[in-house]
RODO-2510 file (C-alpha; in nm, 4 decimals, decimal comma):
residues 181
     n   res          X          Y          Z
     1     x     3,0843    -2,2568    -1,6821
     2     x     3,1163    -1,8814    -1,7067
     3     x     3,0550    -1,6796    -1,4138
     4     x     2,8389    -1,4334    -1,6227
     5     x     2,6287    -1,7882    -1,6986
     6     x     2,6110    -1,8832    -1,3636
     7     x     2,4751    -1,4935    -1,2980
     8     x     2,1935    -1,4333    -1,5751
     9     x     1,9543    -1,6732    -1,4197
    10     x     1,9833    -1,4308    -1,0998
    11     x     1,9414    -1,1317    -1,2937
    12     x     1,6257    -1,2797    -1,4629
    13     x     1,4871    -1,3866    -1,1700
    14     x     1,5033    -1,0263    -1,0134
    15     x     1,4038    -0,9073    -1,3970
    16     x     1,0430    -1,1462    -1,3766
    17     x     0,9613    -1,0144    -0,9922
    18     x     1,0366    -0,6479    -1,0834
    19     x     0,8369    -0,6795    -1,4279
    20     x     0,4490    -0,5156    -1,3479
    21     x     0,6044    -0,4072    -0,9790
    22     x     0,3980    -0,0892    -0,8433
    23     x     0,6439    -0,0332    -0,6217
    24     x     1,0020    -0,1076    -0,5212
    25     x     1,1570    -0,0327    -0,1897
    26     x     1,5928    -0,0488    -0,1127
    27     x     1,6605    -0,1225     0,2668
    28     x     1,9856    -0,1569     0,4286
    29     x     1,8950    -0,4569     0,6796
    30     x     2,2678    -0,4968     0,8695
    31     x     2,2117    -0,4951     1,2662
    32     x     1,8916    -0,6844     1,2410
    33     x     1,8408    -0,9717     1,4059
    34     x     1,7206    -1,2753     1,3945
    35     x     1,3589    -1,2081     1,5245
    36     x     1,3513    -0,8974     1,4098
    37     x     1,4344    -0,9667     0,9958
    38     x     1,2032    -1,2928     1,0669
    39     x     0,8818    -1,0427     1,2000
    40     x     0,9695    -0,8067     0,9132
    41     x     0,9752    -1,0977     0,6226
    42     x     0,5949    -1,2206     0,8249
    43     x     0,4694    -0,8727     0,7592
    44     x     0,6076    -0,7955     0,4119
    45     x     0,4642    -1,1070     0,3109
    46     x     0,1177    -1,0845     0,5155
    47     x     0,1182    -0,7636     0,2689
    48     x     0,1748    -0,9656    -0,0087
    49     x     0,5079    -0,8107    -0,0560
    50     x     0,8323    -0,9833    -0,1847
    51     x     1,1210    -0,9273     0,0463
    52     x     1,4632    -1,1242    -0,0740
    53     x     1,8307    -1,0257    -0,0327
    54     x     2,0167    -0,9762    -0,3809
    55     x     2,3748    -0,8682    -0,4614
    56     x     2,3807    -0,5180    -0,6074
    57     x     2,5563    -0,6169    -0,9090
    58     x     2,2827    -0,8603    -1,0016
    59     x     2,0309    -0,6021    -0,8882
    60     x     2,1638    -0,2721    -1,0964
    61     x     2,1682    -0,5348    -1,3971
    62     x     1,8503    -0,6417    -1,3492
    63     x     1,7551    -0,2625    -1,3355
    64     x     1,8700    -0,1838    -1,6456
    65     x     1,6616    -0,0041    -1,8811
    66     x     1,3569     0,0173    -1,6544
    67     x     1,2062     0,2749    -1,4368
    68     x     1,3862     0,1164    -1,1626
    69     x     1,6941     0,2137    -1,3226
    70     x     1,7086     0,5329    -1,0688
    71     x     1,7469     0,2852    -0,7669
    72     x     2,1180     0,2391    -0,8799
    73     x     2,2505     0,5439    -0,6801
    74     x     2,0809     0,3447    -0,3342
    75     x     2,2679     0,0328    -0,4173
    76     x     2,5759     0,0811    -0,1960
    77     x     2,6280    -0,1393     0,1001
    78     x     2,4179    -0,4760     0,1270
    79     x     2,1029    -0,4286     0,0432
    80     x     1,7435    -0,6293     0,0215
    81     x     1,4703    -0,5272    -0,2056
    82     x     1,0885    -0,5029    -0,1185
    83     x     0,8355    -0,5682    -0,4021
    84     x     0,5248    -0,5242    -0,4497
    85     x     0,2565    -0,6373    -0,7371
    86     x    -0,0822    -0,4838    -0,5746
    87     x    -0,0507    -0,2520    -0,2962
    88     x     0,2197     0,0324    -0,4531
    89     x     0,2297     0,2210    -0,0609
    90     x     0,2785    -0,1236     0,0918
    91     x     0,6365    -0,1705     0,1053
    92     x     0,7183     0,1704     0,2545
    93     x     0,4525     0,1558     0,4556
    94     x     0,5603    -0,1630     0,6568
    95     x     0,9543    -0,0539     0,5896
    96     x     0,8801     0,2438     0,7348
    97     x     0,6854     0,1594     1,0258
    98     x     0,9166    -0,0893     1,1086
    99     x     1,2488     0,0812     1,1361
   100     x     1,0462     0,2923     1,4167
   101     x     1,1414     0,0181     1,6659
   102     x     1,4350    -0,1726     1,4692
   103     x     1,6476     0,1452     1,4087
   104     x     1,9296    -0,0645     1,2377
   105     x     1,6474    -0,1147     0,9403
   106     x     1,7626     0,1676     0,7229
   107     x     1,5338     0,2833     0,4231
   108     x     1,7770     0,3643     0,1009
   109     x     1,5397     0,4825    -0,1831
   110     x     1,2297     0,3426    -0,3847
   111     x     1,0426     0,3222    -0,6597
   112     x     0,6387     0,3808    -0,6870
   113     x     0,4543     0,3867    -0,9342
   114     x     0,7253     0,5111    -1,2106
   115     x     0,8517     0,7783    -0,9897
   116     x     1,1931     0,7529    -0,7576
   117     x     1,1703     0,8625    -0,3918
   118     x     1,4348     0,9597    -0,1417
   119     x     1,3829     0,8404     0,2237
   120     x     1,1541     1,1695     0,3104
   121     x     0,9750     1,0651    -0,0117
   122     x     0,9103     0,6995     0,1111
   123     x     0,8602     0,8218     0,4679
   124     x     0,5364     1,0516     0,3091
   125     x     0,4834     0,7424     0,1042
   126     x     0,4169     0,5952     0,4255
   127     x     0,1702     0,7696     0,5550
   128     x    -0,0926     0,6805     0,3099
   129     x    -0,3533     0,4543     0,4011
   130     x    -0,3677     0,0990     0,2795
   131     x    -0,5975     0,0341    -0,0790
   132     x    -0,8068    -0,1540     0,1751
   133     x    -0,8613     0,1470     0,4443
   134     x    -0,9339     0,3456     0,2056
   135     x    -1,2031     0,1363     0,0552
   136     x    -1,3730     0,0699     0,4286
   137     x    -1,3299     0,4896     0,4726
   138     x    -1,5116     0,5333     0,0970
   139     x    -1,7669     0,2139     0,2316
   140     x    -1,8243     0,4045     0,5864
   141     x    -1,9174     0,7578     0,3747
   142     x    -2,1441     0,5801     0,1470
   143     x    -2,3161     0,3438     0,4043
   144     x    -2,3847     0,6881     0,6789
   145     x    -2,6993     0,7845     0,5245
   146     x    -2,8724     0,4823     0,4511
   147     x    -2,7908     0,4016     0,8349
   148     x    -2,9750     0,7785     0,9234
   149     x    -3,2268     0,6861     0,6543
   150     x    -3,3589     0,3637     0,8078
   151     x    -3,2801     0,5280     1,1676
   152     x    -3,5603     0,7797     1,0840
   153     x    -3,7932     0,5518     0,9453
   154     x    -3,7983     0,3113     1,2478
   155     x    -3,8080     0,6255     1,4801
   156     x    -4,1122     0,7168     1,2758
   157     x    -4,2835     0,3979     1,2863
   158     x    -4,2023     0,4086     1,6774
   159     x    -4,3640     0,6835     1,7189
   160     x    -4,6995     0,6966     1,5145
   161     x    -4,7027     0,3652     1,3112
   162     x    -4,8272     0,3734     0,9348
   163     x    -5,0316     0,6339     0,9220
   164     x    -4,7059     0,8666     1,0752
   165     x    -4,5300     0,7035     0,7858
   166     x    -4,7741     0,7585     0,5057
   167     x    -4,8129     1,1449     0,6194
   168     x    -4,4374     1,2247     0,6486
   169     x    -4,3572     1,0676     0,3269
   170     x    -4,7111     1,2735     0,1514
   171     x    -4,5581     1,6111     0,3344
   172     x    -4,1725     1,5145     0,1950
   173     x    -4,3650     1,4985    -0,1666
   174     x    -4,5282     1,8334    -0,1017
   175     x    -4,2233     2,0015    -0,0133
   176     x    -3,9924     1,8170    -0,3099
   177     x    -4,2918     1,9406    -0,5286
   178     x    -4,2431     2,2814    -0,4295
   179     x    -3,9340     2,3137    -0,4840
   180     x    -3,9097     2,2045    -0,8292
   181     x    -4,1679     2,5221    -0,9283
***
């Protein structure tokens, strides 16, 4: 068997876990250690992100003709390649995080979303909240007046019962009325 045989079902396999990627994230992981690549691989994967180890000759063929193509530059050195399906600021945003306290963890380039980013560029990357904190933030917004809403309303009743009710909501039609002459 061919050594080019024994390497195309590598390169597919990288080919199928790239293929509908948001994102893509290059890491140089040398000086890690044990516990610390084993708490990295927990988070990635908590995240739902794929974290494997590839050579880069299986990984720039693999790249080929996709938008990942522009990673090819970062592939010097060994490298390990962080994936991601859903979340497209996931990857940098653990990578990133997580080289704060495992310096040897070095960020090499990425791809999100189509477009190639430098380390600065993933670093910024980073900083964007999660699909899911943004989502609570929007739920938060939308959900503060309702709260004030019924907050008023059981003040009201507190205060003067029904009849409180029925006369601030009569003078609340008055003044709408009025100002839509």
């Amino acid at each position: 068997m061919a050594k080019v045989e024994l390497k195309q079902p590598i390169v597919e396999a990288i080919s199928e876990e790239i293929k509908d990627a948001q994102s893509v994230v290059l890491v140089d992981y040398r000086g890690l250690t044990v516990a610390q690549d084993t708490e990295l691989r927990k988070q990635l994967r908590e995240a739902g992100v794929i974290y494997k180890v590839y050579k880069n000759t299986m990984m720039k063929r693999a790249f080929e003709g996709t938008e990942f193509a522009g990673l090819e530059g970062c592939l010097e050195g060994p490298s390990a390649i962080a994936i991601s399906k859903d979340d497209a600021t996931a990857p940098a945003r653990i990578l990133c995080k997580f080289a704060k306290g495992a310096e040897a963890l070095e960020l090499k380039g990425g791809v999100v979303e189509g477009n190639v980013y430098d380390v600065a560029g993933l670093k910024e990357l980073a900083n964007i909240p999660s699909r899911e904190e943004l989502i609570s933030k929007l739920l938060g917004s939308m959900q503060s007046p309702i709260t004030n809403f019924a907050r008023v309303i059981n003040q009201i009743a507190e205060k003067g019962g029904a009849e409180a009710c029925v006369a601030a909501a009569e003078e609340t039609e008055a003044v709408a009325e009025e100002t839509a002459e």
